[in-house]
Predicted model as a PDB file, atoms N, CA, C, CB and O in Angstrom, pLDDT in the B-factor column:
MODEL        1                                                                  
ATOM      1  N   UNK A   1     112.952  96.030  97.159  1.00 88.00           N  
ATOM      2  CA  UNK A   1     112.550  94.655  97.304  1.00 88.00           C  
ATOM      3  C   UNK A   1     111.499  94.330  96.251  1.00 88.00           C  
ATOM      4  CB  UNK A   1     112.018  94.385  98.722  1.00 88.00           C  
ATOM      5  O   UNK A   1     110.453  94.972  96.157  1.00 88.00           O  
ATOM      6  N   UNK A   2     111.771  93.459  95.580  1.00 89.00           N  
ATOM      7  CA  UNK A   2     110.372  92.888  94.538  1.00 89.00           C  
ATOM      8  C   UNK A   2     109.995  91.806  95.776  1.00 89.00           C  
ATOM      9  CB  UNK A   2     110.851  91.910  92.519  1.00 89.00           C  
ATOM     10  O   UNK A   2     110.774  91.187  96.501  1.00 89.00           O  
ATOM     11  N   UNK A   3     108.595  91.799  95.760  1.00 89.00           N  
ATOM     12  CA  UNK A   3     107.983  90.965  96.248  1.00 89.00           C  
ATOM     13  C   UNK A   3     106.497  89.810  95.981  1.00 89.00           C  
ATOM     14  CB  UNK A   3     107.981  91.633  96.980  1.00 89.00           C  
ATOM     15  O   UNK A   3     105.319  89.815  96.337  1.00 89.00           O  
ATOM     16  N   UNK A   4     107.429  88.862  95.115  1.00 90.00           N  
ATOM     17  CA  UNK A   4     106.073  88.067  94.516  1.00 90.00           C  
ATOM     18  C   UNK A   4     106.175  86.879  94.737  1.00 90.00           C  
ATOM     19  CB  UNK A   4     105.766  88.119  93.071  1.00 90.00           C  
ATOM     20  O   UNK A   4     107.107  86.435  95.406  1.00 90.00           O  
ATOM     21  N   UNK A   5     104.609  85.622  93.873  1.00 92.00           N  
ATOM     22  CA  UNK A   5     104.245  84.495  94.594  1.00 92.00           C  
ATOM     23  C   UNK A   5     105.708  83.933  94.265  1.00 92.00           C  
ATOM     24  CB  UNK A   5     102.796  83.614  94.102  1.00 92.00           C  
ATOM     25  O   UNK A   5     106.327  84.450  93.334  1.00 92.00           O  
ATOM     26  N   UNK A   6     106.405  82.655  95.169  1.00 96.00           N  
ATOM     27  CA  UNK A   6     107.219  81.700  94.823  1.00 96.00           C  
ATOM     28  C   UNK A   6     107.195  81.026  93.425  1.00 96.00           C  
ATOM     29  CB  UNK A   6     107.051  80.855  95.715  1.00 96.00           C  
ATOM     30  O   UNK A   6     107.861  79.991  93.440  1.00 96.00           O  
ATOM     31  N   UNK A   7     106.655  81.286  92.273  1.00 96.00           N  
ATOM     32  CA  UNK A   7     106.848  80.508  91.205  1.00 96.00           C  
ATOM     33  C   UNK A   7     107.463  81.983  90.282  1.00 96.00           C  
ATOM     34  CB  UNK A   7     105.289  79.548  90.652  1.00 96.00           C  
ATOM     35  O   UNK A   7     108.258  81.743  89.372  1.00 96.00           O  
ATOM     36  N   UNK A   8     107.141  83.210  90.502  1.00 95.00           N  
ATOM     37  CA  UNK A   8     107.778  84.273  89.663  1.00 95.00           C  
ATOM     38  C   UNK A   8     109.526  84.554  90.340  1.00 95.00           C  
ATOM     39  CB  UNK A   8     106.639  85.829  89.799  1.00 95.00           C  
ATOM     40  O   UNK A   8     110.387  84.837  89.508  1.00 95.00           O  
ATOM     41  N   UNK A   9     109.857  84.473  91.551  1.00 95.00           N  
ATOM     42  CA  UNK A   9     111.249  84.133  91.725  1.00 95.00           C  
ATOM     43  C   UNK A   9     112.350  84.344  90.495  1.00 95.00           C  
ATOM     44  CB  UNK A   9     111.222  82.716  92.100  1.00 95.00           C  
ATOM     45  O   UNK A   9     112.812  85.372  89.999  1.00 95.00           O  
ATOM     46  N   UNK A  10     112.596  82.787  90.185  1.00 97.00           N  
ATOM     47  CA  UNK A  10     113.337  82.263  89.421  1.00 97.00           C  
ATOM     48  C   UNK A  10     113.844  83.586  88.151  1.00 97.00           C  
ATOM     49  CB  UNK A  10     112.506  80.928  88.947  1.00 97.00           C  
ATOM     50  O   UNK A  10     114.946  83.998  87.790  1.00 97.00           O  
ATOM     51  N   UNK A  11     112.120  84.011  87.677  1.00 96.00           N  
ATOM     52  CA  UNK A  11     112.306  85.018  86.739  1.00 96.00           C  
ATOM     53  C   UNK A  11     112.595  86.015  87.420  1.00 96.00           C  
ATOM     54  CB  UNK A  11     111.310  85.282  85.900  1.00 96.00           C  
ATOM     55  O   UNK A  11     113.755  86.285  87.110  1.00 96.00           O  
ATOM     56  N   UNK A  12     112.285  86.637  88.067  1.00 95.00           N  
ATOM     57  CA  UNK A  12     112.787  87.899  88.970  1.00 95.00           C  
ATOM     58  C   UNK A  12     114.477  87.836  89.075  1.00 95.00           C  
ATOM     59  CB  UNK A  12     112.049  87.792  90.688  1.00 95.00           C  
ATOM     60  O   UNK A  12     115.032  88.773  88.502  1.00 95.00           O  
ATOM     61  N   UNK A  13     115.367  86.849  89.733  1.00 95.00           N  
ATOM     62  CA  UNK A  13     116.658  86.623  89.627  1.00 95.00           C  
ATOM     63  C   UNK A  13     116.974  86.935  88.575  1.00 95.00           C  
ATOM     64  CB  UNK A  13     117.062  85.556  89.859  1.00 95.00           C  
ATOM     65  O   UNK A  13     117.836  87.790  88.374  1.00 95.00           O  
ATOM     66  N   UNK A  14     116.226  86.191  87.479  1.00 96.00           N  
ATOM     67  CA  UNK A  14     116.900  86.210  86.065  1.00 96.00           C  
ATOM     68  C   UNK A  14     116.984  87.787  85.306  1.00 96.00           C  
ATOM     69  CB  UNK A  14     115.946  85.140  85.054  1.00 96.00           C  
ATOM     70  O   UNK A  14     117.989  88.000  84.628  1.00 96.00           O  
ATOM     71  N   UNK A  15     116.043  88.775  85.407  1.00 95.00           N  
ATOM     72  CA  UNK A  15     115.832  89.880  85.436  1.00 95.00           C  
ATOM     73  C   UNK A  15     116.737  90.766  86.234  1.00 95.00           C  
ATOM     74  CB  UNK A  15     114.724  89.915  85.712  1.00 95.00           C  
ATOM     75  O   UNK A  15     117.431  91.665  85.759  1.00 95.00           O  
ATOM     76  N   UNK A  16     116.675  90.487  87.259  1.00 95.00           N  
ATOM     77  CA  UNK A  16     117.776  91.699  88.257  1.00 95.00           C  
ATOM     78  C   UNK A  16     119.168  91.458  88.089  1.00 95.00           C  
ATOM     79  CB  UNK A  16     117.628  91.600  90.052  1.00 95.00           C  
ATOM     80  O   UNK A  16     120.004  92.354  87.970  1.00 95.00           O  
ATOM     81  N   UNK A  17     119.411  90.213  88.081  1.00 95.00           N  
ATOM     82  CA  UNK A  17     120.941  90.009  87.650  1.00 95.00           C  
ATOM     83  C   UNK A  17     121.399  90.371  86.464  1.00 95.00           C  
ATOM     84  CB  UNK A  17     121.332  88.755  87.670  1.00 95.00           C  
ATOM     85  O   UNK A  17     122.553  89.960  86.348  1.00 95.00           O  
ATOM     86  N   UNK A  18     120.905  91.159  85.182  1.00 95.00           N  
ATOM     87  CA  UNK A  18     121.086  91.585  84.668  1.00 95.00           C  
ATOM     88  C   UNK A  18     121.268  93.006  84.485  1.00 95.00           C  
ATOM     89  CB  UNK A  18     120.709  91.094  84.370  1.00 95.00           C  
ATOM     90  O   UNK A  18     121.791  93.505  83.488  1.00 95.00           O  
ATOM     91  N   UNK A  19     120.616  93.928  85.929  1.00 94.00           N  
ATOM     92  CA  UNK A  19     120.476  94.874  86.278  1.00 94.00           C  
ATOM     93  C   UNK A  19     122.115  95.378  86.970  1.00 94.00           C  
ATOM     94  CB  UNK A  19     119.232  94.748  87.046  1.00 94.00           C  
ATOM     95  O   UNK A  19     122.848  94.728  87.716  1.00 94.00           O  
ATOM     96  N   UNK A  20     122.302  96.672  86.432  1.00 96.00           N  
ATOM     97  CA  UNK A  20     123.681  97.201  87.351  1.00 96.00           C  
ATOM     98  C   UNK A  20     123.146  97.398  88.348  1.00 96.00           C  
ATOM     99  CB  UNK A  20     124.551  98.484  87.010  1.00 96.00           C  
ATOM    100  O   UNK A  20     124.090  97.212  89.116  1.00 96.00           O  
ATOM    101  N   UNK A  21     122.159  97.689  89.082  1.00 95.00           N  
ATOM    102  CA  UNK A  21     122.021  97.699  90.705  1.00 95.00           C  
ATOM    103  C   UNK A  21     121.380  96.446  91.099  1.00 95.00           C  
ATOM    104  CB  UNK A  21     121.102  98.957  91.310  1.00 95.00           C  
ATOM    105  O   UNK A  21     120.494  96.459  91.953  1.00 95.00           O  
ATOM    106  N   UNK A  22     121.707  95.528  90.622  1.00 96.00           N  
ATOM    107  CA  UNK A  22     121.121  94.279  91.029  1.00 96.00           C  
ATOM    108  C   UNK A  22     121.646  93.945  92.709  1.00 96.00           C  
ATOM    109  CB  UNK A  22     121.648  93.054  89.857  1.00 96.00           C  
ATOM    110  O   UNK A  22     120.734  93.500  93.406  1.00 96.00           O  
ATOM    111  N   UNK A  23     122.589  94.061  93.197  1.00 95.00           N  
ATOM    112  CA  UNK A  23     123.010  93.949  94.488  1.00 95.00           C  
ATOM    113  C   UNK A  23     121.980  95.396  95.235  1.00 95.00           C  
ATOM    114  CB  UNK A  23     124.945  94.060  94.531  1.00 95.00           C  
ATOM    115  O   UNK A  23     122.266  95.690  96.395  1.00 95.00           O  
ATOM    116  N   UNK A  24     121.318  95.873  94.826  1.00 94.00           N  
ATOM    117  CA  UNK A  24     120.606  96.798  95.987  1.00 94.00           C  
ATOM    118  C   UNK A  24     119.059  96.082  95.822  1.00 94.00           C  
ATOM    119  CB  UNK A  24     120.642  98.825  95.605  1.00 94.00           C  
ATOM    120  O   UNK A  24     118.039  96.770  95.861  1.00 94.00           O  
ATOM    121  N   UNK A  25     119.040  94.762  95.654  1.00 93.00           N  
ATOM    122  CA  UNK A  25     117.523  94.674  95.059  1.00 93.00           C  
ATOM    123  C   UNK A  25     117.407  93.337  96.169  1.00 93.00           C  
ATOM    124  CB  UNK A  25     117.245  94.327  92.946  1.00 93.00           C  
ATOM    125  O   UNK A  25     118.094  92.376  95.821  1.00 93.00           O  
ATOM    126  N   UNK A  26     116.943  93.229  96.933  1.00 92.00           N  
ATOM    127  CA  UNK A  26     116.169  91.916  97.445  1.00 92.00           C  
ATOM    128  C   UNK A  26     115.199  90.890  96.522  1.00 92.00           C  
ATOM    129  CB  UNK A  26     115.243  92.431  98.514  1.00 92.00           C  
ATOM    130  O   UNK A  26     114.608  91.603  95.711  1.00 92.00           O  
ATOM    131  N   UNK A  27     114.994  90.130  96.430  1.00 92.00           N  
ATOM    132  CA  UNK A  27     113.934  89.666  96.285  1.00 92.00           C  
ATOM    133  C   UNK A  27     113.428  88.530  97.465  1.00 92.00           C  
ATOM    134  CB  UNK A  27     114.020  89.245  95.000  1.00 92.00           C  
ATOM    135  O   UNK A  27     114.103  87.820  98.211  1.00 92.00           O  
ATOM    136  N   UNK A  28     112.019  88.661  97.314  1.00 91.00           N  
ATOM    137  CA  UNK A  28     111.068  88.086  99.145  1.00 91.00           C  
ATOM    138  C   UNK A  28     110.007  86.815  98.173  1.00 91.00           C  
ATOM    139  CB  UNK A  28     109.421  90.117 100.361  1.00 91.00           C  
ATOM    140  O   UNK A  28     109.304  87.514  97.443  1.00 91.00           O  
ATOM    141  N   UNK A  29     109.755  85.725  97.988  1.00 94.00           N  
ATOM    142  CA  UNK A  29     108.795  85.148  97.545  1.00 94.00           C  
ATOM    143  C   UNK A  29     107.824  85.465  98.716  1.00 94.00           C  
ATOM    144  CB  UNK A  29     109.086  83.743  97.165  1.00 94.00           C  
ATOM    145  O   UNK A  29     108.208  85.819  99.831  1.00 94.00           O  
ATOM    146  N   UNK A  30     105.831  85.217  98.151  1.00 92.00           N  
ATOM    147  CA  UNK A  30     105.252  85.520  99.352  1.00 92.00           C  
ATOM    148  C   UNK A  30     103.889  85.646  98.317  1.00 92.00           C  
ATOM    149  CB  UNK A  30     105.931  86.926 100.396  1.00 92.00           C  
ATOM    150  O   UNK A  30     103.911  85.338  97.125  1.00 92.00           O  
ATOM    151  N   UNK A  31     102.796  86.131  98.997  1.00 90.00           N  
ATOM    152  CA  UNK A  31     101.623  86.657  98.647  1.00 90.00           C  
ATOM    153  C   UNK A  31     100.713  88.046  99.252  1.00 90.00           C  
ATOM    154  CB  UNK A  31     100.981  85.604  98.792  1.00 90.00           C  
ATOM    155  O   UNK A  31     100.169  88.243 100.339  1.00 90.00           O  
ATOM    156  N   UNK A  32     100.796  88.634  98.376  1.00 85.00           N  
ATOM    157  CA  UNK A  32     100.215  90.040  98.867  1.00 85.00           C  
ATOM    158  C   UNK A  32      98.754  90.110  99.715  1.00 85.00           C  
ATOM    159  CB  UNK A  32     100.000  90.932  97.515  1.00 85.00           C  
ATOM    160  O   UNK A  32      98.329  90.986 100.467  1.00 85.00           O  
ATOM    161  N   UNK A  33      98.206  88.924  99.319  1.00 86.00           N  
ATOM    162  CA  UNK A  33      97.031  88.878 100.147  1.00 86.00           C  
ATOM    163  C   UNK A  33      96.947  88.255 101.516  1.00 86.00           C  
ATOM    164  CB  UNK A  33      96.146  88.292  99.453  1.00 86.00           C  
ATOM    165  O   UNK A  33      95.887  88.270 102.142  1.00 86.00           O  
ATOM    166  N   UNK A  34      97.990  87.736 101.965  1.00 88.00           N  
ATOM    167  CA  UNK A  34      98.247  86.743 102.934  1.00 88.00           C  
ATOM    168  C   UNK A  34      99.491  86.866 103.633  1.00 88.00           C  
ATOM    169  CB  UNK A  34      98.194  85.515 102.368  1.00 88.00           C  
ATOM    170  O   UNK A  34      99.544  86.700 104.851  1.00 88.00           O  
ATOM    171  N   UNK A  35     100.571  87.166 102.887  1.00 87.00           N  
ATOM    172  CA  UNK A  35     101.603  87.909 103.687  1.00 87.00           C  
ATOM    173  C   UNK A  35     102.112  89.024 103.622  1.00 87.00           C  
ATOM    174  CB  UNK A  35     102.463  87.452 103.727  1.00 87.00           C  
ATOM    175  O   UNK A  35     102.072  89.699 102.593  1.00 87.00           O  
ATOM    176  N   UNK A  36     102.764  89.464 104.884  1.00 81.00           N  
ATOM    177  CA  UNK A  36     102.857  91.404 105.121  1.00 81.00           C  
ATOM    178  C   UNK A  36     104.531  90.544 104.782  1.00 81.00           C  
ATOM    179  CB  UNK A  36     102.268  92.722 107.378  1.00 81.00           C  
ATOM    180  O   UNK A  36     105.182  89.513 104.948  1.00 81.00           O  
ATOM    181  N   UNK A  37     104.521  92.377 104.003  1.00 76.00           N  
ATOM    182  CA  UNK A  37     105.510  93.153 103.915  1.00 76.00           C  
ATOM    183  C   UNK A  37     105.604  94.233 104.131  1.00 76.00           C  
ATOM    184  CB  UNK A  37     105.869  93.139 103.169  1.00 76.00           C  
ATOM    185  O   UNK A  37     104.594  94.863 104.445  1.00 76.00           O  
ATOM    186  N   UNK A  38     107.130  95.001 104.027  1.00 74.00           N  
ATOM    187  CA  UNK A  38     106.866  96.137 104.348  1.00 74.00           C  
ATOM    188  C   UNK A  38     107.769  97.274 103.670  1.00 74.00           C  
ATOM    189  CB  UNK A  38     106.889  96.104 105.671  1.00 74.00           C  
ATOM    190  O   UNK A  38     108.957  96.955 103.718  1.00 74.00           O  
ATOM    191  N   UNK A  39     107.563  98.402 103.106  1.00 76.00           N  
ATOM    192  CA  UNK A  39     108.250  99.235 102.264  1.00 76.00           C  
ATOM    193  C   UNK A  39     107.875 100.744 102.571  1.00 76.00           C  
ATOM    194  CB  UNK A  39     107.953  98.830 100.834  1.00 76.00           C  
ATOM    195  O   UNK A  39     106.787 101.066 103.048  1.00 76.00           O  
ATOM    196  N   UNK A  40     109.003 101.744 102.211  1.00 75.00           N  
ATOM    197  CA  UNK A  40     108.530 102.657 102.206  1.00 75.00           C  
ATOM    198  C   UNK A  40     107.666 102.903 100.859  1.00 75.00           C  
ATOM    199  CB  UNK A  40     109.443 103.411 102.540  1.00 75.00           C  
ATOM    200  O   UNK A  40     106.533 103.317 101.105  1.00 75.00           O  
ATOM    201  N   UNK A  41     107.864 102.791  99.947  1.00 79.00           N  
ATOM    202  CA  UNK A  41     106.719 102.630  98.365  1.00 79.00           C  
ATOM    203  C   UNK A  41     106.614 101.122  98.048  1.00 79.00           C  
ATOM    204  CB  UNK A  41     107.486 103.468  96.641  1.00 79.00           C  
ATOM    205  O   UNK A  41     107.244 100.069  98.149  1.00 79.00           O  
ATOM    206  N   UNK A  42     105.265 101.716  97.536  1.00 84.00           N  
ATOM    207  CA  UNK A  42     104.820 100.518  96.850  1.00 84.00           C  
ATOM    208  C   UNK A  42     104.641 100.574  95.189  1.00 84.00           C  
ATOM    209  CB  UNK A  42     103.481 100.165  97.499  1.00 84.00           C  
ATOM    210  O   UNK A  42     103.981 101.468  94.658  1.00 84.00           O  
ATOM    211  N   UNK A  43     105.061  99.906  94.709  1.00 86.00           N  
ATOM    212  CA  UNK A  43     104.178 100.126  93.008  1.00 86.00           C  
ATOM    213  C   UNK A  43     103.929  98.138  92.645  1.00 86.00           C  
ATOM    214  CB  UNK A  43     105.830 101.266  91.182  1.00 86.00           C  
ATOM    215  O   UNK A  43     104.483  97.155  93.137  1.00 86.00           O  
ATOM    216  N   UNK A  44     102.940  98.271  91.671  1.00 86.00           N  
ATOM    217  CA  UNK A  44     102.317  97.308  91.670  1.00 86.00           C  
ATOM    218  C   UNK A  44     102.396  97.794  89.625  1.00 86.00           C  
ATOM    219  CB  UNK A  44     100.774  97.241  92.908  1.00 86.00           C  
ATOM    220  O   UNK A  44     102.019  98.714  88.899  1.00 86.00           O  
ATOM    221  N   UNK A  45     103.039  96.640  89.513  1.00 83.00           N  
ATOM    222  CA  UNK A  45     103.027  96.347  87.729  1.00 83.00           C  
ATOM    223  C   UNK A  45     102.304  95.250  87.422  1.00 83.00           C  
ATOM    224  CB  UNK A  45     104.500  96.025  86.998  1.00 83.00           C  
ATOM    225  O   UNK A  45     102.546  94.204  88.024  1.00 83.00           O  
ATOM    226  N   UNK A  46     101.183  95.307  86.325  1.00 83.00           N  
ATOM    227  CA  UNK A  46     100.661  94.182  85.868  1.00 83.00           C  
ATOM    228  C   UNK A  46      99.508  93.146  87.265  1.00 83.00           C  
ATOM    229  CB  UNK A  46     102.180  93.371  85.295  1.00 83.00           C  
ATOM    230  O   UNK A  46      99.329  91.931  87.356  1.00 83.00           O  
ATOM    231  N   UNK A  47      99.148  93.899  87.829  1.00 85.00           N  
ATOM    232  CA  UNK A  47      98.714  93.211  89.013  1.00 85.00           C  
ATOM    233  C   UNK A  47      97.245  93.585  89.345  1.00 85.00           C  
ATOM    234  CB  UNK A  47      99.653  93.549  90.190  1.00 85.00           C  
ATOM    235  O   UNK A  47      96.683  92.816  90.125  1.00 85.00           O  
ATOM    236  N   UNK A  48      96.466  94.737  88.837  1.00 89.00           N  
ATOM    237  CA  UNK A  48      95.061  95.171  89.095  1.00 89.00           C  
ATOM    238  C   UNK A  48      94.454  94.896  88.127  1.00 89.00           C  
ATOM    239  CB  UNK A  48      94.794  96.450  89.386  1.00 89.00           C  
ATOM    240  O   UNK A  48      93.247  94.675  88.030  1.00 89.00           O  
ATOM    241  N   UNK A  49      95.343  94.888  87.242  1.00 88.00           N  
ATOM    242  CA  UNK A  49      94.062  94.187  85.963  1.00 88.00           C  
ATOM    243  C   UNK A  49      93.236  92.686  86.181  1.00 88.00           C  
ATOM    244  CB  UNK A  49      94.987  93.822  84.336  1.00 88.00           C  
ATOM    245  O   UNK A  49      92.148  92.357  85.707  1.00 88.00           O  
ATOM    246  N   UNK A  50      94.060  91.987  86.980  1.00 85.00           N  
ATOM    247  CA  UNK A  50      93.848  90.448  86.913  1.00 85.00           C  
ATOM    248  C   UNK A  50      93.030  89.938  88.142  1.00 85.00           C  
ATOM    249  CB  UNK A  50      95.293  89.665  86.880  1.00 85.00           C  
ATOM    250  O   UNK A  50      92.959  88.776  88.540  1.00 85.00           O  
ATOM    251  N   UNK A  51      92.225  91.418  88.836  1.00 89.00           N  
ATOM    252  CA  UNK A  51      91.606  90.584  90.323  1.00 89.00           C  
ATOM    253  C   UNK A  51      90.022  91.375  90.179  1.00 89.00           C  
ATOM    254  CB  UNK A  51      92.726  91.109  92.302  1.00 89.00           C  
ATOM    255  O   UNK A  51      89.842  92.246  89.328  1.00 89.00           O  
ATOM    256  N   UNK A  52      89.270  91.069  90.837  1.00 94.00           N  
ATOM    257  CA  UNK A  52      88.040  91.523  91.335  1.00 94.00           C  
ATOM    258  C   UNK A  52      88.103  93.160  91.650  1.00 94.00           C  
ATOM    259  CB  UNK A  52      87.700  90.653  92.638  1.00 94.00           C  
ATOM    260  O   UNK A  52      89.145  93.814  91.681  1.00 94.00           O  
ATOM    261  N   UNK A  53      87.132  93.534  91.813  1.00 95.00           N  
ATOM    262  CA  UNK A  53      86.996  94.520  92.677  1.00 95.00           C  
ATOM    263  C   UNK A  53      86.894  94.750  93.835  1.00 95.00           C  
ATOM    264  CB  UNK A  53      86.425  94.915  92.502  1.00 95.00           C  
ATOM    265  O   UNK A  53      87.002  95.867  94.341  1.00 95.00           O  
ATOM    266  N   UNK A  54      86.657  93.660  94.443  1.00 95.00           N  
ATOM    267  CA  UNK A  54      86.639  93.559  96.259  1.00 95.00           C  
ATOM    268  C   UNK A  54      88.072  92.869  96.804  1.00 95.00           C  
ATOM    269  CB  UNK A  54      85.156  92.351  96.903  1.00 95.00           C  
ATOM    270  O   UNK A  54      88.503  92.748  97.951  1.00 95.00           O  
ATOM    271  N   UNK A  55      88.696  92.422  95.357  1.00 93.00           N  
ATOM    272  CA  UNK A  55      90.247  92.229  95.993  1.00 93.00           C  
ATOM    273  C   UNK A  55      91.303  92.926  95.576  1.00 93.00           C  
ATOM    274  CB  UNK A  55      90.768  90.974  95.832  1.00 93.00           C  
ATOM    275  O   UNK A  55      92.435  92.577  95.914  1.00 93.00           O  
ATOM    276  N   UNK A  56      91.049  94.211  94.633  1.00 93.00           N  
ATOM    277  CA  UNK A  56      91.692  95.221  94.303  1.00 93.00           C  
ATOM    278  C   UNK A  56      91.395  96.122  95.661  1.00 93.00           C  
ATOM    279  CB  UNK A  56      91.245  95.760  92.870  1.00 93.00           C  
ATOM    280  O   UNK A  56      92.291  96.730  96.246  1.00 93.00           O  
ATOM    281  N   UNK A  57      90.071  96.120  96.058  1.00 94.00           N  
ATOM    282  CA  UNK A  57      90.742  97.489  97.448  1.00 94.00           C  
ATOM    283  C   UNK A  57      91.020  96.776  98.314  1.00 94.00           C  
ATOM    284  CB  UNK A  57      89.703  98.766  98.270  1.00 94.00           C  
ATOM    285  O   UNK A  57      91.615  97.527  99.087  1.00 94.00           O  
ATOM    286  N   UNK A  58      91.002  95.169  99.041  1.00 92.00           N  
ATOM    287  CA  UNK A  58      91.684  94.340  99.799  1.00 92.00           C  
ATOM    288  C   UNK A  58      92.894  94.943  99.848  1.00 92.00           C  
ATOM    289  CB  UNK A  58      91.708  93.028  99.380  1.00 92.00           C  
ATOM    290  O   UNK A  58      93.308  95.735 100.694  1.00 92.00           O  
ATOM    291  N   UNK A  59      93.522  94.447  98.726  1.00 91.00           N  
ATOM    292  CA  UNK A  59      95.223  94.656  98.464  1.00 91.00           C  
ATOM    293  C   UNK A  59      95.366  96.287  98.675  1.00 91.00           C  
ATOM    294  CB  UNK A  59      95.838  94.124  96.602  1.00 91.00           C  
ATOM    295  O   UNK A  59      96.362  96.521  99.361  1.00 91.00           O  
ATOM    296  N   UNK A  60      94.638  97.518  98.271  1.00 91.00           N  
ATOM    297  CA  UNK A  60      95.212  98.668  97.994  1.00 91.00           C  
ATOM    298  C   UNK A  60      94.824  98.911  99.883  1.00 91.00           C  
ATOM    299  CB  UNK A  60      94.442  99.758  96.474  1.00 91.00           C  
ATOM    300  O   UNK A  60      95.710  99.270 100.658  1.00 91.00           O  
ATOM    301  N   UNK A  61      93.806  98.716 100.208  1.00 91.00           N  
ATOM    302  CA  UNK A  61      93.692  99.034 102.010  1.00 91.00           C  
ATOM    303  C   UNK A  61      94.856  98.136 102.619  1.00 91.00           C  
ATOM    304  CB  UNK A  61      91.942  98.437 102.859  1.00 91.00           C  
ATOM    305  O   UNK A  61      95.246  98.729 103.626  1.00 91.00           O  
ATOM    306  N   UNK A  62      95.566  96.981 102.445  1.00 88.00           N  
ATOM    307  CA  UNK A  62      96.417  96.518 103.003  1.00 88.00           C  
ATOM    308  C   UNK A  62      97.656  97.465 102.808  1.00 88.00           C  
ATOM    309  CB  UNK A  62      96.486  95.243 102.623  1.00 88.00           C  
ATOM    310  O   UNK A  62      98.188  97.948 103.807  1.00 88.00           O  
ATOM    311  N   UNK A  63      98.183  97.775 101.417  1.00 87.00           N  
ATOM    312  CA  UNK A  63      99.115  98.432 101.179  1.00 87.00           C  
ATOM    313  C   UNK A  63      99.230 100.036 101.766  1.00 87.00           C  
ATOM    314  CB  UNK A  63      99.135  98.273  99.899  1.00 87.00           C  
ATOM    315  O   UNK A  63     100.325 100.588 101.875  1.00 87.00           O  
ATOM    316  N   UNK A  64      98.212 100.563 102.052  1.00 87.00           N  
ATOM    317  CA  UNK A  64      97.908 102.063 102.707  1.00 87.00           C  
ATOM    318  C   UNK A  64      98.203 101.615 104.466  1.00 87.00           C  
ATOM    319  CB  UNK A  64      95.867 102.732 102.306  1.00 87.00           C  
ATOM    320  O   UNK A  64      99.066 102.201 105.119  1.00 87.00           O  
ATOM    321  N   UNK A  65      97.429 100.623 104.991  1.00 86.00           N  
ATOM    322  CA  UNK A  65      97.832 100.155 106.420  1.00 86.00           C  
ATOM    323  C   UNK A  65      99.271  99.885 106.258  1.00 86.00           C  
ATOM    324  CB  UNK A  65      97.013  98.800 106.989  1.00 86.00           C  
ATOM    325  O   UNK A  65      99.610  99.292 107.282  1.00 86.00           O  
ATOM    326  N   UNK A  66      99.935  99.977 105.746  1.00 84.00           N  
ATOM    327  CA  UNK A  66     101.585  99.105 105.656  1.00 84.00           C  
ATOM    328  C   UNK A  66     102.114 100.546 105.734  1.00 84.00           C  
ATOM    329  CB  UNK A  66     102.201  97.933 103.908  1.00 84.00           C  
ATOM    330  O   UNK A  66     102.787 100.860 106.715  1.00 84.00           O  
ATOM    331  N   UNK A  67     101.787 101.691 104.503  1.00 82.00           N  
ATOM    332  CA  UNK A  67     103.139 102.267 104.513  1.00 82.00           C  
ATOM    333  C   UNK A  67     103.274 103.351 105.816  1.00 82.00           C  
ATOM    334  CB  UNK A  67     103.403 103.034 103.006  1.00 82.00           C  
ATOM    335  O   UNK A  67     102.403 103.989 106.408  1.00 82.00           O  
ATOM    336  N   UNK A  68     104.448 103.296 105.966  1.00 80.00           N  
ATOM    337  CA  UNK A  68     104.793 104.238 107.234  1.00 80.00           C  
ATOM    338  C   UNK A  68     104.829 105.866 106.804  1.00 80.00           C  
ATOM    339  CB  UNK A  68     106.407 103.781 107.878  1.00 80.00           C  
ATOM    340  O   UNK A  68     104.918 106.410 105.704  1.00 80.00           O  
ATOM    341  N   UNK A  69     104.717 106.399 108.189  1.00 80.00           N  
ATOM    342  CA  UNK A  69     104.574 108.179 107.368  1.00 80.00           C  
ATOM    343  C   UNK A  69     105.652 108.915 106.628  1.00 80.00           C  
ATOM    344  CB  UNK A  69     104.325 109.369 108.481  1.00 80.00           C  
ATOM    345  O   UNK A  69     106.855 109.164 106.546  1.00 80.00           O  
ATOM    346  N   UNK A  70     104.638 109.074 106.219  1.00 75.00           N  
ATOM    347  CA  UNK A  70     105.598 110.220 104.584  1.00 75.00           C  
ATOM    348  C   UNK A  70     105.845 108.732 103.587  1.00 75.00           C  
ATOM    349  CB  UNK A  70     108.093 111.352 105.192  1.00 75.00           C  
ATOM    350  O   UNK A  70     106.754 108.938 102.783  1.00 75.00           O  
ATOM    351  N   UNK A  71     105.250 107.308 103.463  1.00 67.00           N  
ATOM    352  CA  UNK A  71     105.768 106.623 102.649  1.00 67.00           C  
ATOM    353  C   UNK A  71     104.434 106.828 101.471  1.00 67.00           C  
ATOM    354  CB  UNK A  71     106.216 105.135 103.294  1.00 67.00           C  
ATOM    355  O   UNK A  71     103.334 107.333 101.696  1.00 67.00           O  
ATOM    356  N   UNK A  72     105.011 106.191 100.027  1.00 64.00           N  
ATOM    357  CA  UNK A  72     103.856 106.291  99.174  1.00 64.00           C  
ATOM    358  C   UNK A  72     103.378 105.546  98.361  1.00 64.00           C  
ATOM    359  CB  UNK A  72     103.877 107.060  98.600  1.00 64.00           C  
ATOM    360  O   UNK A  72     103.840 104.415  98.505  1.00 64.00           O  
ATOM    361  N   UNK A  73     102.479 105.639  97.350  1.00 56.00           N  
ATOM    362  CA  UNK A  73     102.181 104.054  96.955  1.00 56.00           C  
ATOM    363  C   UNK A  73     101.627 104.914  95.379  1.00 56.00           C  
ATOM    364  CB  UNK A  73     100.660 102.836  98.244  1.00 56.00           C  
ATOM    365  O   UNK A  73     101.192 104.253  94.436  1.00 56.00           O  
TER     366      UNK A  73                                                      
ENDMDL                                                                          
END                                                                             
């Protein structure tokens, strides 16, 4: 599942449909700070450079409460 704000979408489609496993890929519009998701991994591209430090471990303590056991981040 990619999971980002409603305005990256559009590009996300445009990206995976170009992908041969594009049919195993969800995509969820949403916000990591405000809405749960849920995965067994997490990875985060392009996304810690651009926040605070008190909302970089926000997001990384949300993402550790999320994953289920044996999942990883």
């Amino acid at each position: 599942m990619v999971f980002d704000l409603p305005g990256a979408i559009p590009l996300a489609h445009e990206i995976i449909t170009a992908s041969p496993v594009a049919d195993r890929i969800e995509v969820t519009a949403g916000d990591f700070f405000t809405d749960r998701s849920r995965g067994d991994l997490y990875t985060l591209g392009r996304i810690l450079h651009d926040w605070t430090e008190e909302k970089i471990r926000t997001l990384l303590q949300k993402i550790y409460e999320r994953l289920p056991a044996g999942g990883a981040s």
